[in-house]
N, C-alpha and C positions, 0 to 999 in steps of 0.2 A: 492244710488245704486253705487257702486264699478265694474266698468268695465259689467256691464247688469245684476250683479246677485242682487236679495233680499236679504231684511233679513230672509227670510226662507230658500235660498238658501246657505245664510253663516253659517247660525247655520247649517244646515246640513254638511256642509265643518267641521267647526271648531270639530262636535259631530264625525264623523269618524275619523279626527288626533286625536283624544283624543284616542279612541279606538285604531288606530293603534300604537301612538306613547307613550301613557303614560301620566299621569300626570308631573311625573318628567322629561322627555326628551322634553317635547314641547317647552318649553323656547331655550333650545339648539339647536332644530330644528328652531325652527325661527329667531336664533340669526345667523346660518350658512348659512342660504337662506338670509340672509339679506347683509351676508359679499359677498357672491357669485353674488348677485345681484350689490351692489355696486361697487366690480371689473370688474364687465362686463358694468355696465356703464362708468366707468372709463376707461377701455381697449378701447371701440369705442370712446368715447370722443378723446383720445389720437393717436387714428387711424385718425378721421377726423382732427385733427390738421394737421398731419405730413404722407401722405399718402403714399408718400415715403419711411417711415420708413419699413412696410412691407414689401418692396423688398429688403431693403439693408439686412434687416436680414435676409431674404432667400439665396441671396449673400453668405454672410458670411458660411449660413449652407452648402451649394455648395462645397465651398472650404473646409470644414471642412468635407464631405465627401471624396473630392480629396484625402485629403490629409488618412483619413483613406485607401483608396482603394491602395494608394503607399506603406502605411506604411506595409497591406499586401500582396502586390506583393512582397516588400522586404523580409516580410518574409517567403516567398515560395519559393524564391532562394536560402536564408540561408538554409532553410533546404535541396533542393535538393542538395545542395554540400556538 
């Protein structure tokens, strides 16, 4: 059993992707859930590493707003003169 379900319960899984997704798109679809899976274990893997790291790069986006929010004040003066 995979996570509580049967084999009756997977053939019913597998028989509706079929239906919904095609013969020829299922491979695709499960080769993309597999990439998508593997980056999100990698993304927290790398979050518990360096916990840190999540706020420096919020930091960083911070400033990268500041600076957009000057760059248009600046140009709201240009134009009003």
């Amino acid at each position: 059993m995979i996570g509580g379900l049967g084999i009756q319960e997977l053939l019913i899984v597998l028989v509706v992707a079929l239906f919904l997704f095609g013969g020829k798109k299922l491979p695709d679809v499960g080769r993309s859930l597999g990439k998508a899976i593997r980056g999100f274990k990698e993304g927290t893997e790398e979050g518990a590493q360096d916990p840190g790291a999540l706020k420096r790069e919020g930091d960083e986006s911070d400033k990268l707003d500041d600076s957009a929010s000057a760059r248009s004040t600046d140009e709201e003066k240009a134009e009003e003169a």
